[in-house]
C-alpha positions in Angstrom: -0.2 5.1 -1.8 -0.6 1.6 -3.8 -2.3 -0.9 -1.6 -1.3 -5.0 -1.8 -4.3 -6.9 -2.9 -6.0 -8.8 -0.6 -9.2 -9.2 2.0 -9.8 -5.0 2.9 -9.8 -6.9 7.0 -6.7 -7.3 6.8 -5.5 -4.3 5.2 -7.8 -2.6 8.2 -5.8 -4.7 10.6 -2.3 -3.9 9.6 -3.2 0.1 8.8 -4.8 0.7 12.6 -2.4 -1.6 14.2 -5.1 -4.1 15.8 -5.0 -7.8 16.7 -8.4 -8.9 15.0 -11.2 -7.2 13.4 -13.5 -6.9 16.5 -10.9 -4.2 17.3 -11.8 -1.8 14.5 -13.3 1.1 16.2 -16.1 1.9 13.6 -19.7 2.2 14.2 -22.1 -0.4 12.9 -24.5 1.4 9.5 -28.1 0.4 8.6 -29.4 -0.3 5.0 -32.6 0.2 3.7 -35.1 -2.0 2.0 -35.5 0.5 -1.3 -38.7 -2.5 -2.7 -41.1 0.3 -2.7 -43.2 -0.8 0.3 -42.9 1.0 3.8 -39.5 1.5 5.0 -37.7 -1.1 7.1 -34.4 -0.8 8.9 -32.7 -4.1 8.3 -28.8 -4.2 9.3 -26.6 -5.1 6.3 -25.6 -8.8 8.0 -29.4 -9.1 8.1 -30.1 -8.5 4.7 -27.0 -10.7 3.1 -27.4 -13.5 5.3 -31.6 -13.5 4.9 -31.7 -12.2 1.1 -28.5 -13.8 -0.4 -28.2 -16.7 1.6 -24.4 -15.5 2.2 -22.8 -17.0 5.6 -20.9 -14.0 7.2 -18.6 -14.6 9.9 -18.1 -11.6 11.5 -19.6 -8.4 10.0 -22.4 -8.4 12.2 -20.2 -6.8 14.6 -17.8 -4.7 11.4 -18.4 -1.6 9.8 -19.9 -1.8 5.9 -18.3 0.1 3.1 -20.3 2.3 1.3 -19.4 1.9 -2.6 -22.7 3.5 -3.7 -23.4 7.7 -4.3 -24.4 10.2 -1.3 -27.6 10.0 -2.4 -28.3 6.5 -2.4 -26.0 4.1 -0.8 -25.0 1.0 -1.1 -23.6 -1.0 1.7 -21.4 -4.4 1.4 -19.8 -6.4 4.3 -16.4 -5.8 4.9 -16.1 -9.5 4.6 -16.6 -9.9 1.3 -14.7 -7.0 -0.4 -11.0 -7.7 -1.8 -8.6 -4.8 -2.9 -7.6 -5.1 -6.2 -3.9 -5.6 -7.5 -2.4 -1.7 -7.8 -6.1 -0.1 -6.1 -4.6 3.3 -5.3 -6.0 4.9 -1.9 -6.2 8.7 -2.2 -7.5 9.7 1.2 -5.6 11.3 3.4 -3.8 9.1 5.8 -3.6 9.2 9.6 -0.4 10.5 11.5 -0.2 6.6 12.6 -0.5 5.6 8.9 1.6 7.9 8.0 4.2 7.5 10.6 3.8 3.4 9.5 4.3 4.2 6.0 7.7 6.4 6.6 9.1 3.7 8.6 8.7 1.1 5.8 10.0 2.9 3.6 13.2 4.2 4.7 16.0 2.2 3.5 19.7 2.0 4.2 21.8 3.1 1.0 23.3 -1.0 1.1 19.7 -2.1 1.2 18.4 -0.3 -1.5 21.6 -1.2 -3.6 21.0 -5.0 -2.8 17.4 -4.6 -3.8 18.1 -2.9 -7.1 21.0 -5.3 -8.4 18.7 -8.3 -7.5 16.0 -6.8 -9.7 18.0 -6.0 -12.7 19.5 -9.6 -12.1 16.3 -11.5 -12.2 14.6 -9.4 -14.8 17.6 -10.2 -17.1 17.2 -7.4 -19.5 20.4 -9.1 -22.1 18.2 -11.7 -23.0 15.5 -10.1 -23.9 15.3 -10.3 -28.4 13.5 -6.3 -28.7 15.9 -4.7 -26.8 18.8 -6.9 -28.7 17.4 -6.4 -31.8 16.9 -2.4 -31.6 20.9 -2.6 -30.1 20.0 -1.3 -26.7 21.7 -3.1 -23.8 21.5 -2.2 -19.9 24.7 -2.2 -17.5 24.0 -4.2 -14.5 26.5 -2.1 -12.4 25.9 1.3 -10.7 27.2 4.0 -12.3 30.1 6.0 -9.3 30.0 9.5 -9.0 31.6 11.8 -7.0 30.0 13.4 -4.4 29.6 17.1 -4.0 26.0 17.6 -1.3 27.7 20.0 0.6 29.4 22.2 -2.5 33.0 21.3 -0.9 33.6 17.9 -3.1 34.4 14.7 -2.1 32.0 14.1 0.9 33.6 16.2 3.3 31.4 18.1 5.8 32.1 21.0 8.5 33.4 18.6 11.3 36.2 16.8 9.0 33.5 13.5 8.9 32.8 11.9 5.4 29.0 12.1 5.9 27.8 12.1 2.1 29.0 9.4 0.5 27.9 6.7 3.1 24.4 8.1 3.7 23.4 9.2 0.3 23.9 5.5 -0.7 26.6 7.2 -3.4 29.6 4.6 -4.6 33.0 6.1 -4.3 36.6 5.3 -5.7 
């Protein structure tokens, strides 16, 4: 899955389906003051806000993500972490994620078609001089082809209906 970049809230927002981040069902952590002395629990809004000097809005009451080892982490805000352009997320998802995820991406064959001619329009591949100069040159227009899903040949099914054509998003004469 290749995640949009932006503030991780909102990506936590739109994912679980929740109005604000006071929603986010996630219990609070605790960091530790590692300076050698005894130990002192200090919550990680404490220790930014008392240590950085970083005004936080609203991760006193948010979850922390942990970008440090087992061993020894390393706690940040939510507030203040971004996902970077193309960040892949290799966790499993949720069934609601999941289910989310399906949903935007299924497209109707038109769609998809739309979507592909305005790319190859706007990229405008017969202007470009390296593919000129090598003599390669890229048809704008879909290729037809005939149908044959079902092994009978031109989109016919069992009931009489022509069912592959139309859904498979395949052009016919």
């Amino acid at each position: 899955m290749i995640i949009k970049p932006g503030r991780v809230v909102d990506f936590l927002i739109a994912n679980q389906n929740v109005r604000d981040p006071f929603s986010l069902d996630w219990s609070k952590r605790n960091a530790n003051n590692l300076d050698g002395e005894d130990e002192v629990k200090v919550t990680v809004y404490d220790y930014f806000v008392k240590h950085h000097h970083i005004e936080l809005s609203y991760s006193g009451d948010l979850p922390c993500i942990n970008v440090g080892k087992p061993k020894r982490p390393t706690y940040f805000p939510l507030e203040l972490c971004s996902l970077v352009s193309l960040q892949r997320y290799t966790k499993a998802l949720s069934t609601l994620q999941r289910s989310s995820l399906v949903e935007k991406l299924r497209q109707k064959p038109n769609e998809r078609m739309k979507i592909l001619s305005d790319a190859l329009k706007s990229i405008n591949y017969g202007s470009e001089p390296t593919l000129h100069s090598c003599g390669i040159s890229i048809n704008t227009n879909f290729t037809q082809v005939e149908d044959n899903v079902d092994g009978e040949g031109a989109g016919a099914s069992d009931d009489g209906a022509d069912s592959a054509g139309a859904d498979a998003g395949v052009a016919k004469d």
